[in-house]
MOPAC internal coordinates of N, CA, C and O (Angstrom, degrees):
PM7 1SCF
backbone

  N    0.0000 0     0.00 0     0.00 0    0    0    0
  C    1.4501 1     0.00 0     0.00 0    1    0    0
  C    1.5214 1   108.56 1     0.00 0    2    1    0
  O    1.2310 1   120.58 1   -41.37 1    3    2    1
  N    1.1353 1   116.50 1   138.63 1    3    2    1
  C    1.5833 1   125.93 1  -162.58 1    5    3    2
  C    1.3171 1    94.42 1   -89.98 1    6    5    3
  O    1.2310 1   118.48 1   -20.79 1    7    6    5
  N    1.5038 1   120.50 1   159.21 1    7    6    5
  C    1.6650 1   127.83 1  -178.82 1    9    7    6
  C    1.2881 1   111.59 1   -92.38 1   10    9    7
  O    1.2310 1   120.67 1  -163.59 1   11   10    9
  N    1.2158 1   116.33 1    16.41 1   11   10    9
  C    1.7793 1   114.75 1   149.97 1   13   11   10
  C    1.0807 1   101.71 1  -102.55 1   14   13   11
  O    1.2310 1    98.31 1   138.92 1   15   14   13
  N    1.5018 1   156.43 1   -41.08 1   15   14   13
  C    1.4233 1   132.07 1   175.73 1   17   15   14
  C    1.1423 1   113.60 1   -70.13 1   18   17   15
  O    1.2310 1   108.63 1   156.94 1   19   18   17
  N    1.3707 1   138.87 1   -23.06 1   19   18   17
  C    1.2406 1   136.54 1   170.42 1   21   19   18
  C    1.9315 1   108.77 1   -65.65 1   22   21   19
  O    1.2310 1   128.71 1   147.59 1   23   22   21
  N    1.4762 1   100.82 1   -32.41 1   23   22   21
  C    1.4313 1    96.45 1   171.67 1   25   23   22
  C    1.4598 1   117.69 1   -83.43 1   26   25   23
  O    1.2310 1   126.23 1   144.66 1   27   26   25
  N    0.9466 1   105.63 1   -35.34 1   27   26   25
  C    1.7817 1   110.47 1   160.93 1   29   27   26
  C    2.0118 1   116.42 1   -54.26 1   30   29   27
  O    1.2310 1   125.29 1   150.88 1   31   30   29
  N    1.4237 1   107.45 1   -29.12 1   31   30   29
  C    1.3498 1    94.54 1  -172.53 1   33   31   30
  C    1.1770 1    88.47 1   -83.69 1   34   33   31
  O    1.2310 1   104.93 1   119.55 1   35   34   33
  N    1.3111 1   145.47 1   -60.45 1   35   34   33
  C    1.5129 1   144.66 1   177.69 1   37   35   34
  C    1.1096 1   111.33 1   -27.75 1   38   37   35
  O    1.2310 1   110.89 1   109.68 1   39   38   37
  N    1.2012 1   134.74 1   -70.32 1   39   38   37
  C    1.4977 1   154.61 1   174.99 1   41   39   38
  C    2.2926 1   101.74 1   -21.22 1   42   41   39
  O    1.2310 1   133.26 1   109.42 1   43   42   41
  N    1.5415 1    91.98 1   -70.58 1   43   42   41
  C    1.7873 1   117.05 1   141.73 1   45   43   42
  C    1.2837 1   103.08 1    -1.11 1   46   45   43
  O    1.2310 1   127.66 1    68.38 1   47   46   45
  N    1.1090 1   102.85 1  -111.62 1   47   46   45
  C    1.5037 1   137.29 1  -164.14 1   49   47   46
  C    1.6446 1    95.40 1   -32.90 1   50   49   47
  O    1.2310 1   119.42 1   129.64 1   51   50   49
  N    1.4938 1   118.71 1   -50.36 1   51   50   49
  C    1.1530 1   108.86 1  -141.38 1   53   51   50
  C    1.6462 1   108.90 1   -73.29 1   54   53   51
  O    1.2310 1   133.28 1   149.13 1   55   54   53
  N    1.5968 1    91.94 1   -30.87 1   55   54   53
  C    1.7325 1   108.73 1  -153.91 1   57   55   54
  C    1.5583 1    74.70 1   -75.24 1   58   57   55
  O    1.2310 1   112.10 1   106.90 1   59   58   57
  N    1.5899 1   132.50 1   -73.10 1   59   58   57
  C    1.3080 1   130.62 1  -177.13 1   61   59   58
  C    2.0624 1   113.32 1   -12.18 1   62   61   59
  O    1.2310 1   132.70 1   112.37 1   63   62   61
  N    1.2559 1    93.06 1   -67.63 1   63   62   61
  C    1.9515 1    95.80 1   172.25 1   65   63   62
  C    1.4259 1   119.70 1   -74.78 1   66   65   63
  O    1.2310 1   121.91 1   179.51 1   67   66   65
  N    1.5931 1   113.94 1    -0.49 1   67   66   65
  C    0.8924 1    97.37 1   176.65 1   69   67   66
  C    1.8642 1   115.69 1   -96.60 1   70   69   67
  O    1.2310 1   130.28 1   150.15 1   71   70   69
  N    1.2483 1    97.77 1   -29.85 1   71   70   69
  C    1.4347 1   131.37 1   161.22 1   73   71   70
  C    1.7693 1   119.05 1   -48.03 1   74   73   71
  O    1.2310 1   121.94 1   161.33 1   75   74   73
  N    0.9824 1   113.89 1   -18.67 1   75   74   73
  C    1.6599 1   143.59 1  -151.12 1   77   75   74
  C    1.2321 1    82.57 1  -107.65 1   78   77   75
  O    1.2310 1   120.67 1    91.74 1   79   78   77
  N    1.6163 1   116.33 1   -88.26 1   79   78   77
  C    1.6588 1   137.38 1  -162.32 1   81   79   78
  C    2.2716 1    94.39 1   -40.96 1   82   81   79
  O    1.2310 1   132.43 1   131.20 1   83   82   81
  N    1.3877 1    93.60 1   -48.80 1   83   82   81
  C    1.7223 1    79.73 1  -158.06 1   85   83   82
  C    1.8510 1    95.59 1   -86.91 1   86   85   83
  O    1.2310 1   111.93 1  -144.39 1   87   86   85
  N    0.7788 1   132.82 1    35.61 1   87   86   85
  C    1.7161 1   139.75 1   163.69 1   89   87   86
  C    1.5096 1    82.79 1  -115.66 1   90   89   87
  O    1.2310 1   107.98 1   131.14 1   91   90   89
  N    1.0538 1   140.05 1   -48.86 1   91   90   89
  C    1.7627 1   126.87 1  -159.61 1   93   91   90
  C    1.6504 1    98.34 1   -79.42 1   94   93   91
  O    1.2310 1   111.61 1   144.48 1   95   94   93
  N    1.2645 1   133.42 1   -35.52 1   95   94   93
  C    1.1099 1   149.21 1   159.21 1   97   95   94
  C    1.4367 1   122.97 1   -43.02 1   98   97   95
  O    1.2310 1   122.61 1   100.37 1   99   98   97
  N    1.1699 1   112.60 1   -79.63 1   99   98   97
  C    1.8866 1   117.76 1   143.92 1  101   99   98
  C    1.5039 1   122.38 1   -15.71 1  102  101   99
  O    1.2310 1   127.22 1   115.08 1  103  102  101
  N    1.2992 1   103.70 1   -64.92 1  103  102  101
  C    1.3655 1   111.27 1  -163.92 1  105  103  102
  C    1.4650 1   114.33 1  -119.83 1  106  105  103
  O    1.2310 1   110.88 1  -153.58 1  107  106  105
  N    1.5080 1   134.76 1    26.42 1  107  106  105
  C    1.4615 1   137.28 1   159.20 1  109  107  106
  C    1.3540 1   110.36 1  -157.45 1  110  109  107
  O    1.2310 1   117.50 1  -143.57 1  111  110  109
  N    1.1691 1   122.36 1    36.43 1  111  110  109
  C    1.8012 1   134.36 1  -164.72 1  113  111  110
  C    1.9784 1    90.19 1   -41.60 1  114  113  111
  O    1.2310 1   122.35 1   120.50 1  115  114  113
  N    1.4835 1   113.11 1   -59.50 1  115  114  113
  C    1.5601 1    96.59 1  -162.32 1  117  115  114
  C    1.6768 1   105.17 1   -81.39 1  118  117  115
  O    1.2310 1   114.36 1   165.19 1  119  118  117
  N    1.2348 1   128.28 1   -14.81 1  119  118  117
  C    1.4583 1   103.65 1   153.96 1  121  119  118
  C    1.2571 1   127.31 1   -87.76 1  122  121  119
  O    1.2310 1   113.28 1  -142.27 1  123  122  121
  N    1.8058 1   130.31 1    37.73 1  123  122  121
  C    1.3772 1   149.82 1   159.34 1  125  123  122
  C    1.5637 1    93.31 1   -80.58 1  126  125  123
  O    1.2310 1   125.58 1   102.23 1  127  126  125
  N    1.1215 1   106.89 1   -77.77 1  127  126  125
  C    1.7370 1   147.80 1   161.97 1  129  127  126
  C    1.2528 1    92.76 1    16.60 1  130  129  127
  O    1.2310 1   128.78 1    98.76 1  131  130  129
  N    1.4849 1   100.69 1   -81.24 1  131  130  129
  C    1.4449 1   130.13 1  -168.07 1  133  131  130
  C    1.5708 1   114.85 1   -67.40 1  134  133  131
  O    1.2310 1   123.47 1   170.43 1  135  134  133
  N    1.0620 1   110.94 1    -9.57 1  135  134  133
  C    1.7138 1   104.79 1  -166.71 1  137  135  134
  C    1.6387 1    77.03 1  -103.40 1  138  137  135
  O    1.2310 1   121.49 1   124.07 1  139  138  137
  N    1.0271 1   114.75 1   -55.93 1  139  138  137
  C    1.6386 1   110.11 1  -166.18 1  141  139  138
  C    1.8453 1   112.91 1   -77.14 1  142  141  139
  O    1.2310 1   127.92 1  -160.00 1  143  142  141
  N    1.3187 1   102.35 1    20.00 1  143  142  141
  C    1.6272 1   119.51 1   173.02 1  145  143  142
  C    1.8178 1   103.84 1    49.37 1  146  145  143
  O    1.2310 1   111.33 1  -137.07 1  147  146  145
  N    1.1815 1   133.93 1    42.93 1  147  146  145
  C    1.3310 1   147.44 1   147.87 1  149  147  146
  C    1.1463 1   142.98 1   -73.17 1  150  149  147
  O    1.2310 1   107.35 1   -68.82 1  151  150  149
  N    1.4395 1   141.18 1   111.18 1  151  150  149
  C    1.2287 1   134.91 1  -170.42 1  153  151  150
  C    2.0354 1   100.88 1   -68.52 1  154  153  151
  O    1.2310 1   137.72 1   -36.96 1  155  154  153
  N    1.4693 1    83.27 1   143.04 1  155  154  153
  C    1.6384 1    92.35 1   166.72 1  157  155  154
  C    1.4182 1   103.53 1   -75.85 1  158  157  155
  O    1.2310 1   119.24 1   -48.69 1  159  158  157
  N    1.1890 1   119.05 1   131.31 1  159  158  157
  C    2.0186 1   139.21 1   176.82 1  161  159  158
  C    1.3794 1   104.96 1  -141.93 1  162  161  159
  O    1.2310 1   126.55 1    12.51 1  163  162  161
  N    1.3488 1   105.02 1  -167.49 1  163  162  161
  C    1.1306 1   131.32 1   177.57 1  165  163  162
  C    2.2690 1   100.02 1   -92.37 1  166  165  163
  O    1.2310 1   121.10 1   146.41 1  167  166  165
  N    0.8286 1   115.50 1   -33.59 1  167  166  165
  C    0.9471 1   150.77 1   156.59 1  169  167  166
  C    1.3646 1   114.86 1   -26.15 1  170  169  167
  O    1.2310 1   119.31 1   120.73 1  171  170  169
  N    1.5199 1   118.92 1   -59.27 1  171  170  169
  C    1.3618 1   132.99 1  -156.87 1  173  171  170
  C    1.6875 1   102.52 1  -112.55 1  174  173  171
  O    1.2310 1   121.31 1   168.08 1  175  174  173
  N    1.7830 1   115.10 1   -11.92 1  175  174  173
  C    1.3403 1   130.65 1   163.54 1  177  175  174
  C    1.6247 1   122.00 1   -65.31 1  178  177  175
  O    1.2310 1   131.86 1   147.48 1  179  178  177
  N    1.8680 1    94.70 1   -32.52 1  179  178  177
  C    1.2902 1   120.03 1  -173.29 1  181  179  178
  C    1.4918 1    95.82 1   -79.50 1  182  181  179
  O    1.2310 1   115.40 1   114.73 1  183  182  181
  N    1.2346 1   126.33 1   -65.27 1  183  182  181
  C    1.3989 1   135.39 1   179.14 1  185  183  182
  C    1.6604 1   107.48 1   -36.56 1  186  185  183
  O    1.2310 1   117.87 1   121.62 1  187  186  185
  N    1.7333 1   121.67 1   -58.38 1  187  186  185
  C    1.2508 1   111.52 1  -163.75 1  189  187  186
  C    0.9827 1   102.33 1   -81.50 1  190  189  187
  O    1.2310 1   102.56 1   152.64 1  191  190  189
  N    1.7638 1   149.55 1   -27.36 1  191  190  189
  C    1.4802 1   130.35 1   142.37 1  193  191  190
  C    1.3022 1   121.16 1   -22.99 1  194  193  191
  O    1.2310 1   120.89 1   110.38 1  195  194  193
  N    0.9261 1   115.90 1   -69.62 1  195  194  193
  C    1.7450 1   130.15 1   172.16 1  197  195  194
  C    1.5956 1   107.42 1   -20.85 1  198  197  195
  O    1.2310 1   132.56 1   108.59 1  199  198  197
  N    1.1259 1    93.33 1   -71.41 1  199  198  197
  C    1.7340 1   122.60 1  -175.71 1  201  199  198
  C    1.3382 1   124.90 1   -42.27 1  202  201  199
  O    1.2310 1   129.85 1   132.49 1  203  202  201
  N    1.2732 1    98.61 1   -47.51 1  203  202  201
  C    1.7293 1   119.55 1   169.03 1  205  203  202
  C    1.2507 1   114.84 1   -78.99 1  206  205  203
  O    1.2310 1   122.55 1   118.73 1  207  206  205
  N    1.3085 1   112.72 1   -61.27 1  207  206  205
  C    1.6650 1    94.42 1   153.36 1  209  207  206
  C    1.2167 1   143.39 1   -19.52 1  210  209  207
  O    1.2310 1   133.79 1   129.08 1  211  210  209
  N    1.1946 1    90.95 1   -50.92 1  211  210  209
  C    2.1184 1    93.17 1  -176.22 1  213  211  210
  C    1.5354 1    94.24 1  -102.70 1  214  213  211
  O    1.2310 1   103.54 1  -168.90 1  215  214  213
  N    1.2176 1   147.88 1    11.10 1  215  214  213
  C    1.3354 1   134.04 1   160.97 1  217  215  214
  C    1.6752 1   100.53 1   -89.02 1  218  217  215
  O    1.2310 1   126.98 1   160.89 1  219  218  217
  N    1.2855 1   104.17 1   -19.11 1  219  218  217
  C    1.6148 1    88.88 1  -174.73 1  221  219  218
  C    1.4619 1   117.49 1   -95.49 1  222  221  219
  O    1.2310 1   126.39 1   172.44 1  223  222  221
  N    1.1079 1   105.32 1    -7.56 1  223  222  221
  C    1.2979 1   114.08 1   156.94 1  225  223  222
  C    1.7067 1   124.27 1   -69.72 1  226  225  223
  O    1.2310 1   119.85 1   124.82 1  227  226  225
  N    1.2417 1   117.90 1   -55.18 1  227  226  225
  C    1.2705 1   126.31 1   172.72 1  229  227  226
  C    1.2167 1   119.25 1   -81.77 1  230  229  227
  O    1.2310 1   114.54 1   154.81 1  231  230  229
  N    1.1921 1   127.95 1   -25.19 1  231  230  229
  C    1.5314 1   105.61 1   161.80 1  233  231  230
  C    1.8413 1   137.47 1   -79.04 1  234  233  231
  O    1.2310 1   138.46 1   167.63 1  235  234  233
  N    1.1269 1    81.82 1   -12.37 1  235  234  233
  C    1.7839 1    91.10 1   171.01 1  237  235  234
  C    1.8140 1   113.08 1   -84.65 1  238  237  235
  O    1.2310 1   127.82 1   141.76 1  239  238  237
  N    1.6136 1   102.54 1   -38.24 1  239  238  237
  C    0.7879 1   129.20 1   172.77 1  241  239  238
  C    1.8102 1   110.79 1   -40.02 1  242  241  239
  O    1.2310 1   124.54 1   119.76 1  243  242  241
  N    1.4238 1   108.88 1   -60.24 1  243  242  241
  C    1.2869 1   108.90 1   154.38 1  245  243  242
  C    1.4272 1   149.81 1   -37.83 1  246  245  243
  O    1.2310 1   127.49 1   138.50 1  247  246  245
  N    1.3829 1   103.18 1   -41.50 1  247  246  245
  C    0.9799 1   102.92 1  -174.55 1  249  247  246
  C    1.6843 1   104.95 1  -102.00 1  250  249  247
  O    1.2310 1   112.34 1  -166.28 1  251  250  249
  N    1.0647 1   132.07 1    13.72 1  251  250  249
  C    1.2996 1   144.16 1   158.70 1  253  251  250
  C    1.5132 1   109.75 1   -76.85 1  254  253  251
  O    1.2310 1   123.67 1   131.00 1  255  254  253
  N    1.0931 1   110.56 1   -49.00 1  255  254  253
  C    1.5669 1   118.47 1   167.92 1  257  255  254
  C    1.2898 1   127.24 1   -20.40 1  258  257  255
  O    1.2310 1   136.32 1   107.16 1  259  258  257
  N    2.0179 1    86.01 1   -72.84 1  259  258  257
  C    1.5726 1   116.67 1   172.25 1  261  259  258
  C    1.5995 1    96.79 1   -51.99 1  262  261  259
  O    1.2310 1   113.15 1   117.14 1  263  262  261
  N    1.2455 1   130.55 1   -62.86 1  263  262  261
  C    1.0997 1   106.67 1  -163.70 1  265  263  262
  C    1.7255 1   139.04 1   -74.14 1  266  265  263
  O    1.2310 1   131.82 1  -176.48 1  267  266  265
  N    1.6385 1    94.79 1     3.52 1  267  266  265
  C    1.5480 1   120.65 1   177.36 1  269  267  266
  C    1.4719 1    98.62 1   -94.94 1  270  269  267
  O    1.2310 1   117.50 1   150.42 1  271  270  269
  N    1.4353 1   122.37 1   -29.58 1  271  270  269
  C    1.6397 1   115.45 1   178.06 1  273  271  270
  C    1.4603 1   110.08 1   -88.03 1  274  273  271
  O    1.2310 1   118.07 1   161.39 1  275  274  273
  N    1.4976 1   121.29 1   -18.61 1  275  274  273
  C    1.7437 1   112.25 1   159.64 1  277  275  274
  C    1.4155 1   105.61 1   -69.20 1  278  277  275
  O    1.2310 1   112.40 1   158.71 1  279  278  277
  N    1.3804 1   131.95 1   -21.29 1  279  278  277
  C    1.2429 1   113.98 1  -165.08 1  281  279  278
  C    1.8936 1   105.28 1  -103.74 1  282  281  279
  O    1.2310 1   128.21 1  -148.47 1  283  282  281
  N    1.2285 1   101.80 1    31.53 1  283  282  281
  C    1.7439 1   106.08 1  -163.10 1  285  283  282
  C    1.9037 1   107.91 1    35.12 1  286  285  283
  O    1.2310 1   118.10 1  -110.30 1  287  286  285
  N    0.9702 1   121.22 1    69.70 1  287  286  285
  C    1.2551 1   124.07 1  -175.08 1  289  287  286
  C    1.4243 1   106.61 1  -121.76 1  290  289  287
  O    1.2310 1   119.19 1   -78.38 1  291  290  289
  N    1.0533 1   119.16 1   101.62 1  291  290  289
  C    1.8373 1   128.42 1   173.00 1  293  291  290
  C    1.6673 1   114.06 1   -41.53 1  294  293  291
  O    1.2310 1   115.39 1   168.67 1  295  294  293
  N    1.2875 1   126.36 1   -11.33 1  295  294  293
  C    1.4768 1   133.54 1   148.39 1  297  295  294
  C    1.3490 1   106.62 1   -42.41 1  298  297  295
  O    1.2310 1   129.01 1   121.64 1  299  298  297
  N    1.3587 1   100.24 1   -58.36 1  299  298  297
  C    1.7997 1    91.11 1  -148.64 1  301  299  298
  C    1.4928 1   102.56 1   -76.81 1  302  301  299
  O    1.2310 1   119.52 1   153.41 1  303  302  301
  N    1.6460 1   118.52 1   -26.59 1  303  302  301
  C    1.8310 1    91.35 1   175.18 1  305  303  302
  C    1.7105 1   113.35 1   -83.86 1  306  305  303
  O    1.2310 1   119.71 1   160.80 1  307  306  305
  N    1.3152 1   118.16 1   -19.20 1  307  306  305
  C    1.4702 1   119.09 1   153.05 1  309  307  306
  C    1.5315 1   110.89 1   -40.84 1  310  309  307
  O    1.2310 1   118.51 1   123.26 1  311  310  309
  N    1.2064 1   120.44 1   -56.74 1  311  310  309
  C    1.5738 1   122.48 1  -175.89 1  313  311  310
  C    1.4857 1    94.56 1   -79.35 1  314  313  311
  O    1.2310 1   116.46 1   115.74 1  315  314  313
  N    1.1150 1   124.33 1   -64.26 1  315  314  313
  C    1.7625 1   109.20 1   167.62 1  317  315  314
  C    1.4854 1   127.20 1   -13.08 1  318  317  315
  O    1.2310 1   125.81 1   115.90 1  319  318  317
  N    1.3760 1   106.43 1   -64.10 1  319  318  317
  C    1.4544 1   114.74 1   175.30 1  321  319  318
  C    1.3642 1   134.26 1   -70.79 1  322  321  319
  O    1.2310 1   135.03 1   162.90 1  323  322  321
  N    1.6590 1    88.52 1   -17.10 1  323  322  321
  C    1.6091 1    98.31 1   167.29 1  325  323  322
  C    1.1504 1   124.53 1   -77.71 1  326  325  323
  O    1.2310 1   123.27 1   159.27 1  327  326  325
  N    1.5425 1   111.34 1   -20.73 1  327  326  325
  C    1.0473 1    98.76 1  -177.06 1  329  327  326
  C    1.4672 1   112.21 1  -105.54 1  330  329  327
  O    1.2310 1   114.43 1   163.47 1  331  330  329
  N    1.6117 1   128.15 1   -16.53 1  331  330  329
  C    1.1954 1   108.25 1   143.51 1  333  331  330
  C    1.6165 1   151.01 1   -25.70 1  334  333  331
  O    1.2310 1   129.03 1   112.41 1  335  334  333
  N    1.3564 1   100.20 1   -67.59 1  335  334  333
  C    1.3841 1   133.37 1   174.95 1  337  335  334
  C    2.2028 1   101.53 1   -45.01 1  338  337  335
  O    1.2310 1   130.78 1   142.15 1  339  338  337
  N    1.3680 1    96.82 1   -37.85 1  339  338  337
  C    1.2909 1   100.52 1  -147.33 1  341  339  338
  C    1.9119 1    82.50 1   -91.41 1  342  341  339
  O    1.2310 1   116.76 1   134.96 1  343  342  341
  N    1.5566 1   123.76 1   -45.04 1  343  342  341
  C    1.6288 1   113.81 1  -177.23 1  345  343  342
  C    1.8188 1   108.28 1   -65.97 1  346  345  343
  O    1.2310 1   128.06 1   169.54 1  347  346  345
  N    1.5086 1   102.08 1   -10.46 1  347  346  345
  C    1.3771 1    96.95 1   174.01 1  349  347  346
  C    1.4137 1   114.86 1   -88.19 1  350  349  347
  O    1.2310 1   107.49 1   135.53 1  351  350  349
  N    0.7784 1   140.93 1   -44.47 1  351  350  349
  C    1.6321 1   150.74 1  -158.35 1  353  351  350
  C    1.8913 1    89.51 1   -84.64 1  354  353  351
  O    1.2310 1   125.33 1   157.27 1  355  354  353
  N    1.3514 1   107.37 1   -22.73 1  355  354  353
  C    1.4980 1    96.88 1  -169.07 1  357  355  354
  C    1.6575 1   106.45 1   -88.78 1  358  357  355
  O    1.2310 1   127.73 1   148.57 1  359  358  357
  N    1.7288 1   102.72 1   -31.43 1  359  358  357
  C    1.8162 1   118.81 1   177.68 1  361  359  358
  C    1.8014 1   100.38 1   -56.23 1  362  361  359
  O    1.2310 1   129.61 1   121.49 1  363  362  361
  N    1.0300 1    99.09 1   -58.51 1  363  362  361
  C    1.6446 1   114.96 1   163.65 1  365  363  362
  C    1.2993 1   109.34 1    -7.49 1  366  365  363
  O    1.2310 1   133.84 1    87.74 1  367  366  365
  N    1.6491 1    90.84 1   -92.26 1  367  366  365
  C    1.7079 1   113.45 1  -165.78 1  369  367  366
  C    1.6285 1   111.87 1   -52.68 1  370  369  367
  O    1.2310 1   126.23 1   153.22 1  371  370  369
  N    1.1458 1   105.63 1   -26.78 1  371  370  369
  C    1.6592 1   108.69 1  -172.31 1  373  371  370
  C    1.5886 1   107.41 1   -69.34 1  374  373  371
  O    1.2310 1   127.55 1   126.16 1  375  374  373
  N    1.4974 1   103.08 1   -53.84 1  375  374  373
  C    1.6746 1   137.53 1   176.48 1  377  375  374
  C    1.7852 1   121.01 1   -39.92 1  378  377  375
  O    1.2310 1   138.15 1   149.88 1  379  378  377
  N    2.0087 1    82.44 1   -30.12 1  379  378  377
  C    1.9143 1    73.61 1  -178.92 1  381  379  378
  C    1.6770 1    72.50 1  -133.77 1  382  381  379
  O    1.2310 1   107.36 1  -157.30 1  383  382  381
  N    0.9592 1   141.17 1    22.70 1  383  382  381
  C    1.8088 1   116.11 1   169.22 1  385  383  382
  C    1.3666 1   116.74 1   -96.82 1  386  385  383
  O    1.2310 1   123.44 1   152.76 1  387  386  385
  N    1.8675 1   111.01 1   -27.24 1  387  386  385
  C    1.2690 1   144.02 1  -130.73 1  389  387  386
  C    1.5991 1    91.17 1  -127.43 1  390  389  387
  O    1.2310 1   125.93 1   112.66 1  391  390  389
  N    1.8395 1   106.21 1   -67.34 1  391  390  389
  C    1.8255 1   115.72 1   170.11 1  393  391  390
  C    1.7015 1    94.09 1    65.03 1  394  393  391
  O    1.2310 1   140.91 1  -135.29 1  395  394  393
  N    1.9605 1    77.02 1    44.71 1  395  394  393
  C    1.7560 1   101.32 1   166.31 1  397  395  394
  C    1.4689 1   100.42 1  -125.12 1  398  397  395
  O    1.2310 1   119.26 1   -97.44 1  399  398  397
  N    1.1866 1   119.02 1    82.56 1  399  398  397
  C    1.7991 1   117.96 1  -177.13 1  401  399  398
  C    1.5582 1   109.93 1   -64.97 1  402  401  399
  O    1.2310 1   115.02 1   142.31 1  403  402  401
  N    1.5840 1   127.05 1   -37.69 1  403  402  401
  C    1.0070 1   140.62 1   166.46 1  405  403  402
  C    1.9907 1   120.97 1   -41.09 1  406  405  403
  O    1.2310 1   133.81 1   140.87 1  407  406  405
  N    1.5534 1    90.91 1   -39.13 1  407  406  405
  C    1.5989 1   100.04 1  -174.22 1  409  407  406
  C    1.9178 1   113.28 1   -82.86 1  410  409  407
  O    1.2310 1   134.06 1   133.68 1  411  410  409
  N    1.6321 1    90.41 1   -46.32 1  411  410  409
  C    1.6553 1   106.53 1   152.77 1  413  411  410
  C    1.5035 1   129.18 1   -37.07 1  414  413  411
  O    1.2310 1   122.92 1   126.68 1  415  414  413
  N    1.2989 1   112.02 1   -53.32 1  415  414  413
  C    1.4672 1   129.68 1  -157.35 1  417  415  414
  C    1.4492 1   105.29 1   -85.40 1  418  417  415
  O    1.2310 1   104.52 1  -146.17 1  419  418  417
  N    1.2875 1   146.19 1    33.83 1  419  418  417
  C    1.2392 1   175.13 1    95.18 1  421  419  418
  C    1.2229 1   124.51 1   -40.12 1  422  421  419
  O    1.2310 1   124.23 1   128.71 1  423  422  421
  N    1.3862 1   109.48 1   -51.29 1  423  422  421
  C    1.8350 1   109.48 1  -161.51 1  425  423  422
  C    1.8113 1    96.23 1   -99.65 1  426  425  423
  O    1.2310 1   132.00 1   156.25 1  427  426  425
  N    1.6303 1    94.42 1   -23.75 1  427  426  425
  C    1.6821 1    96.48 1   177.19 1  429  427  426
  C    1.8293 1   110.36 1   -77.03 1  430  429  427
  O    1.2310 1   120.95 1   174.74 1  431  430  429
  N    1.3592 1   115.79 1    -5.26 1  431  430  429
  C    1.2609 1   119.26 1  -148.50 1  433  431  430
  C    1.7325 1    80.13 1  -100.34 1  434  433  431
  O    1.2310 1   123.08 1   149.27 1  435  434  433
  N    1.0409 1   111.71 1   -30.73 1  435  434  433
  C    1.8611 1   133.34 1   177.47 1  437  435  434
  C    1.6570 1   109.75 1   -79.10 1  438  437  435
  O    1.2310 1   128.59 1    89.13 1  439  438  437
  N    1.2150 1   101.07 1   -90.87 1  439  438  437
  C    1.2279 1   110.44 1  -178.54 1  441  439  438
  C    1.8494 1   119.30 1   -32.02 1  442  441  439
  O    1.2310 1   122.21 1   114.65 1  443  442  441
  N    1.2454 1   113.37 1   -65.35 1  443  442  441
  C    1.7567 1   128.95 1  -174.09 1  445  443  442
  C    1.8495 1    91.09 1   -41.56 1  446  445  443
  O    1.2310 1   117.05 1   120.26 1  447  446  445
  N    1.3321 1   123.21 1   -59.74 1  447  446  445
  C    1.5768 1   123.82 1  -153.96 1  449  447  446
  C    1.7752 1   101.77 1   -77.52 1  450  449  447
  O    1.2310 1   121.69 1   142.34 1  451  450  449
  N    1.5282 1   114.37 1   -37.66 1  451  450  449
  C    1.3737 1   116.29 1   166.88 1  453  451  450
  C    1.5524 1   115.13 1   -54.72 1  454  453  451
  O    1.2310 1   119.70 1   130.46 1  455  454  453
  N    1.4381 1   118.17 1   -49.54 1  455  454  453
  C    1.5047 1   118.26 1  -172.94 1  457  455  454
  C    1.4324 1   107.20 1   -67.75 1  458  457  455
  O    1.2310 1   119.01 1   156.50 1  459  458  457
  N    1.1624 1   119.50 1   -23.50 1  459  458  457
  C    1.8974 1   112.53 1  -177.73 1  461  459  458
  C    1.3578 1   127.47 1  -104.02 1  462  461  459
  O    1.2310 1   131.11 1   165.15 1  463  462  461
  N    1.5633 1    96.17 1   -14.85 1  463  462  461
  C    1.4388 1   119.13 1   153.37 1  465  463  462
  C    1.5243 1    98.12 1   -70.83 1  466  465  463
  O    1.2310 1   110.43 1    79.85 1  467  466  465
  N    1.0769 1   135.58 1  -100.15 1  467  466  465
  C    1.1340 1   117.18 1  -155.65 1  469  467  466
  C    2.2030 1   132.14 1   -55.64 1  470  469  467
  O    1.2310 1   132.25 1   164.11 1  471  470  469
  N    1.2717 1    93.94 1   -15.89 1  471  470  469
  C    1.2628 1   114.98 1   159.26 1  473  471  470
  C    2.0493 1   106.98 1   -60.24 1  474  473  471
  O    1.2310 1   124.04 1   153.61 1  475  474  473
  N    0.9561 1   109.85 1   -26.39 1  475  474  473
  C    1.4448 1   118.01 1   168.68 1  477  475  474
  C    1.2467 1   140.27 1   -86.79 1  478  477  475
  O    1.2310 1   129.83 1   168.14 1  479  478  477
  N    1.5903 1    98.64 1   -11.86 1  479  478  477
  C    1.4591 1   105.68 1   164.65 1  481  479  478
  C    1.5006 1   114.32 1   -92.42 1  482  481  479
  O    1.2310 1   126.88 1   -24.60 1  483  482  481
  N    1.4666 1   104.37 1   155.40 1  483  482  481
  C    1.5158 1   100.73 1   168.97 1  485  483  482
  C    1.3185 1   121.37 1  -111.70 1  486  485  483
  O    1.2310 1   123.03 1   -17.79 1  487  486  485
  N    1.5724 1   111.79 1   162.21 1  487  486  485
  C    1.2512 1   115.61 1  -162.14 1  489  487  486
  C    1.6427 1   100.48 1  -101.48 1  490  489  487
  O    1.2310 1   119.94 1   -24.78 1  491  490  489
  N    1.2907 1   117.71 1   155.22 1  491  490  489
  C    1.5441 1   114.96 1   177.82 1  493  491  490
  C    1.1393 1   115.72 1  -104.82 1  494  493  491
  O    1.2310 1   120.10 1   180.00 1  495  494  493

């Protein structure tokens, strides 16, 4: 399997969970809450705004990708890498802001294989 379909299945996966997370968000905010050991606030209203926000950005985002990397289109590993670069720096920020490695260790488990995958394609 070539390292653009492998970045394409990643790419997949991601928008799929990411797509997942903001329907569970929508529609079970205090059993989010609870899995991620959080009190319900005003606080955690602010957060799942937040949250949805930037999932809706990156998960469509994905799959635009995919469809710029079926079309050999230098977009989609630009958008590829963006969005690598960007679930890493974000697994990061959570990882030492939060010093929730558990909540991190997901988006890094995503993010790290997307950014070097697409760091591996070339552009024409």
């Amino acid at each position: 399997m070539t390292s653009k379909k492998w970045l394409i299945g990643f790419i997949a996966l991601n928008s799929i969970i990411q797509f997942s997370l903001m329907v569970m968000l929508w529609t079970s905010l205090p059993a989010v809450l609870d899995y991620l050991k959080v009190q319900n606030c005003d606080g955690a209203h602010i957060f799942e705004s937040y949250f949805i926000s930037a999932i809706m950005i990156i998960a469509p985002a994905g799959f635009l990708a995919i469809s710029w990397l079926n079309k050999n289109k230098n977009e989609g590993i630009v958008l590829a890498r963006f969005i690598g670069i960007t679930m890493t720096i974000a697994a990061i920020n959570v990882g030492l802001s939060l010093h929730r490695i558990d909540l991190a260790g997901m988006d890094l488990a995503r993010g790290i294989p997307i950014t070097i995958l697409a760091f591996m394609q070339k552009t024409s």
